[in-house]
C-alpha positions, 0 to 999 in steps of 0.5 A, a space after each residue: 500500500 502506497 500513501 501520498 502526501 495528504 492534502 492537509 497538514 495538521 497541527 499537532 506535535 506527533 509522538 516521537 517527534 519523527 525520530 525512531 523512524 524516518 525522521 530520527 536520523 536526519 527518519 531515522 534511516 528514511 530521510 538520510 537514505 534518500 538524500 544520499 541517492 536522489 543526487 545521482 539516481 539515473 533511470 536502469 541503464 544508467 545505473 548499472 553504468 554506475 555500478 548497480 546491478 539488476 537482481 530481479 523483481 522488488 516483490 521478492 523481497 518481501 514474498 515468503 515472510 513469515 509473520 511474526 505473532 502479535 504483541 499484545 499489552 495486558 492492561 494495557 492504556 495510553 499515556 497523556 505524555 511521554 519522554 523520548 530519548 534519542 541517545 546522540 539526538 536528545 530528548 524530547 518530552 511531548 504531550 500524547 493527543 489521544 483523539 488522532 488515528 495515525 499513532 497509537 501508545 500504549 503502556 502495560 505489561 506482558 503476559 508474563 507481567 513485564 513491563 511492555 510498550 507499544 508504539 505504532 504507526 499507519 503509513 499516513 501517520 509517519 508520513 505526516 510527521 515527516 511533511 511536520 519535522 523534515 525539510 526533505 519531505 517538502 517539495 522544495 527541492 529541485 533534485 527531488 520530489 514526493 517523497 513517499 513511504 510503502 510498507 511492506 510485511 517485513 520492511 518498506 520501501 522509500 520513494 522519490 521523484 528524483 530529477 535526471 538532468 543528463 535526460 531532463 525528466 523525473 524518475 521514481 526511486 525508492 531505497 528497499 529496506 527489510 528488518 533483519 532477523 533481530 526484527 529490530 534492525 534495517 538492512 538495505 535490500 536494494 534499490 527499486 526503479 520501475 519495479 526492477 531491484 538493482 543491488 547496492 555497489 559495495 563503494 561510492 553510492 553504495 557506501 554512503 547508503 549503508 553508513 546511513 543504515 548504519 547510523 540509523 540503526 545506531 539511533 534505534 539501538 539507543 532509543 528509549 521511552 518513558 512513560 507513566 512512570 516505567 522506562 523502555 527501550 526498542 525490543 522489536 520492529 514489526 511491519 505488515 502492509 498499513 502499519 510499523 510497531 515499536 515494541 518496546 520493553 
């Protein structure tokens, strides 16, 4: 399922303030991975002049995904305000707005009565905080253009309307990301043009996008929630098709 940007921006201060995903690392890992490829994307032929190298279809990627159980929180409420921690980023304290859909907080324990945590978000919801807290989500830019966010079971991929000036027109990219076996931690699957998946070069291009997914896991590894009294830190990412869940503990 695909999001474009919604025609209306709301006003309200989102949870996290974009920074476990997304937004975090510059969206955590979103944002800085676009940036990186959007100034020398090309349409196929290009790239693999460049070093990238067509491996098939995109959809492969995310076929065979065994799907990982729900988390559910016992008694579990949601917190009217919460601290983020961000490690190198800071922290944040912010107020939880309980009447809006796109996110979802909840505090509790888990079957076994640990503290437990859940954060989830829809793809419209992280997309919003990203047109709120990120220059690059704009439309501003004249290298690039309509940023969007596909979640995918296991992981999502990230577009761009990327300009080509060497051909004079603009071209969708997207980096494909998919959580690795810790389920909780992003590695670079590749990148889509057209449906084609082109792997990453191991230098040039290729190294700035895996220091970027380096940087952001970093960032998720250090990020932590407070809430009603209780403090966790990131246990578990779980993605299907509408949403991304933050299992803290």
């Amino acid at each position: 399922m695909r999001v474009q940007r919604p025609p209306v921006r709301r006003n309200y201060l989102p949870f996290i303030a974009c920074g476990c995903l997304g937004v975090g690392v510059g969206v955590m890992l979103v944002a800085g991975i676009v940036v990186l490829l959007i100034i020398p994307a090309l349409p196929g032929f290009a790239l693999q002049l460049s070093g990238f190298k067509s491996k098939g279809n995109t959809a492969t990627v995310f076929q065979n995904i065994v799907p990982v159980p729900t988390i559910a929180v016992q008694n579990g409420v949601q917190p009217q305000q919460a601290i983020i921690n961000l490690g190198s980023l800071g922290s944040q304290t912010i107020d939880i707005d309980p009447t809006q859909t796109q996110y979802q907080v909840v505090v509790g324990t888990s079957n076994t009565g640990a503290p437990l945590a859940t954060v989830s978000f829809t793809e419209t919801g992280l997309m919003e905080m990203c047109y709120q807290r990120a220059d690059l989500c704009g439309n501003n830019n004249g290298q690039y253009r309509n940023p969007r966010l596909d979640l995918r079971p296991g992981g999502a991929i990230i577009y761009a309307d990327v300009y080509v000036p060497d051909f004079g027109i603009w071209q969708a990219a997207g980096v494909v990301l998919k959580l690795d076996n810790s389920q909780r931690q992003f590695q670079v699957a590749g990148v889509d043009v057209g449906g084609v998946l082109y792997d990453v070069p191991p230098n040039g291009l290729g190294q700035q996008v895996s220091d970027v997914a380096r940087v952001g896991n970093e960032l998720l590894n250090q990020l932590s929630l407070e809430a009603s009294g209780g403090r966790y830190a990131l246990s578990q990412v779980l993605i299907d098709d509408t949403t991304l869940t933050l299992v803290m503990r």
